[in-house]
C-alpha positions in Angstrom: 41.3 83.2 21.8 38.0 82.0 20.8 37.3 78.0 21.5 34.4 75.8 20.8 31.6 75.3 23.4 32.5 71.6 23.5 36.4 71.9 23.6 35.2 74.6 27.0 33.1 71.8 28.4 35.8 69.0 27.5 38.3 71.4 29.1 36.4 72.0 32.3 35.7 68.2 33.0 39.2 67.4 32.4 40.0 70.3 35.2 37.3 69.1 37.4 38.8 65.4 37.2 42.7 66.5 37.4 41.5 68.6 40.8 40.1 65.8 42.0 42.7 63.3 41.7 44.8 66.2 43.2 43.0 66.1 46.3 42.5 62.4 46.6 46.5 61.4 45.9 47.2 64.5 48.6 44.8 62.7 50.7 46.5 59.2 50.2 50.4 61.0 50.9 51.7 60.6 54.2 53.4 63.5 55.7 55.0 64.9 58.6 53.1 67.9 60.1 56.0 69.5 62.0 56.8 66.5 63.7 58.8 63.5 62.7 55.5 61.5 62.7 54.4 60.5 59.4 50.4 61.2 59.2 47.8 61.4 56.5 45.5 64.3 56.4 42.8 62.0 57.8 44.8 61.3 60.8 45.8 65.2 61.0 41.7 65.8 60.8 41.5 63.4 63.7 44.1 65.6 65.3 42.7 68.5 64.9 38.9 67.5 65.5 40.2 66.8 69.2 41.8 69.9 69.5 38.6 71.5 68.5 36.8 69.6 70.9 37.2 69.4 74.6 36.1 65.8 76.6 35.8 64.9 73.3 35.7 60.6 72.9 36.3 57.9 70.3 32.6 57.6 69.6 32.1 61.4 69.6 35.0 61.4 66.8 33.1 58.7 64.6 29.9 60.8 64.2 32.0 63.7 63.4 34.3 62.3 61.2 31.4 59.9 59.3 33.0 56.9 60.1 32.5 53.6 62.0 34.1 53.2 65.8 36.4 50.9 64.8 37.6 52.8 62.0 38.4 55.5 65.0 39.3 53.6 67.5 42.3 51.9 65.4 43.0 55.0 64.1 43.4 56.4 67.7 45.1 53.4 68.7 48.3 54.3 65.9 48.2 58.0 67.2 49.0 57.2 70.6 51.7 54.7 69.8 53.3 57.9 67.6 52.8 59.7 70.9 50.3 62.4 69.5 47.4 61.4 70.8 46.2 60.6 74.7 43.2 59.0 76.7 42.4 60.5 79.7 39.6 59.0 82.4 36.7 61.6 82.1 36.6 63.2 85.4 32.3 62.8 85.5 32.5 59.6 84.5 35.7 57.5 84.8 33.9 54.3 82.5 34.6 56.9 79.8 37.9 58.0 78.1 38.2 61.6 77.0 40.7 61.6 74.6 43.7 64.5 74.6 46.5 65.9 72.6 50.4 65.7 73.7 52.7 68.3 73.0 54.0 66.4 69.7 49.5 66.6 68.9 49.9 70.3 69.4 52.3 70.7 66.7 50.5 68.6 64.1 47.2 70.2 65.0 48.5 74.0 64.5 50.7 72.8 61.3 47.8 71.4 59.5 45.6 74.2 60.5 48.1 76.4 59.2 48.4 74.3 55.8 44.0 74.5 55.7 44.6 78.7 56.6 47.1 79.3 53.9 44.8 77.4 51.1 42.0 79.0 52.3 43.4 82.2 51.9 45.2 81.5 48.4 41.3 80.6 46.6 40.4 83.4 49.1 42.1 85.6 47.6 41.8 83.6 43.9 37.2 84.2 44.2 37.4 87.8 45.4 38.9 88.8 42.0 35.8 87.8 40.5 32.4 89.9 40.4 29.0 88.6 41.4 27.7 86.9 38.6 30.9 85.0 37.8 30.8 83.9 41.3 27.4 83.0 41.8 27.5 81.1 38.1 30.9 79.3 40.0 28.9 78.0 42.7 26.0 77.1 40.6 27.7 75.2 38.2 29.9 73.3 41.2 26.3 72.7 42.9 25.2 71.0 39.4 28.6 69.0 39.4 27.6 67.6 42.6 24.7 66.6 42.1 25.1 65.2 39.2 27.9 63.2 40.5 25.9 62.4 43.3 22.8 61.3 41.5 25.1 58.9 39.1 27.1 57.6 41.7 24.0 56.0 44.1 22.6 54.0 41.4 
C-alpha cells in the first residue's frame, strides 16, 4: 500500500486526536473499581497516591497530584463519605491528619493498579516488537507533539 506523505500526516493527527479524546472521555467515566463505589480515575489516583504514601496528608496530596487544597480536600471529603478513604490524627503531631485507606480503599487501589499493570503491559508488549530506530523516531516524534502542543497552547 503506498499513501501520500500528507494523507500519512493527516492520518497520524487524526490518530493522535482520537487517542486523546480516548483518554480524556475514559477520564470523565465513572466507574466502580471492584467496589460498588462509583469513582473517576482521578479519585482512583487519589486512592492510590495514599496507598503509595504512608502519613501522607491533604496538602501532601495537592502537590502530588498538581492541584489546589481545596480541590483535595473536597475530593477527600466525597471518599470518606463512600467509606474509602480515612483521616487519622498523626501520632507526632495530632494538629495534623494523616489520611488512610479502609478496606473498601484497598480494593479500589489494587483494582486500578491492576487496570494501569495490564495497559502497561499490553503497549509493553505493543513497543518491544519494534527495533531501535522505530522506537527512538516514536519517542521523538511524541516529544515534538508535545511541544508543539505545548508551545501553541500557552499563548
Amino acid at each position: 500500500m503506498n499513501i501520500s506523505k500528507d494523507r500519512l500526516v493527516t492520518a497520524i493527527l487524526l490518530k493522535h486526536t482520537e487517542t486523546f479524546e480516548f483518554y480524556r472521555n475514559y477520564s470523565l467515566e465513572k466507574r466502580t473499581y471492584g467496589t460498588d463505589a462509583e469513582l473517576f480515575s482521578f479519585e482512583a489516583d487519589i486512592i492510590s497516591a495514599i496507598a503509595d504514601n504512608d502519613d501522607i496528608t491533604i496538602s501532601d496530596l495537592a502537590i502530588i497530584c498538581n492541584k489546589t487544597k481545596s480541590a483535595i480536600s473536597q475530593t477527600i471529603s466525597k471518599l470518606e463519605k463512600l467509606q474509602l478513604v480515612c483521616k487519622v490524627p498523626a501520632q507526632n503531631d495530632k494538629r495534623k491528619q494523616n489520611l488512610s485507606l479502609t478496606e473498601q480503599g484497598v480494593i479500589v487501589d489494587q483494582y486500578h493498579k491492576q487496570i494501569d499493570n495490564l495497559i502497561e503491559s499490553d503497549l509493553s508488549d505493543l513497543l518491544s516488537k519494534l527495533n531501535i530506530k522505530d522506537l527512538n523516531m516514536t519517542l521523538a516524534l511524541m516529544e515534538n507533539i508535545l511541544q508543539v502542543s505545548k508551545n501553541r497552547m500557552t499563548k
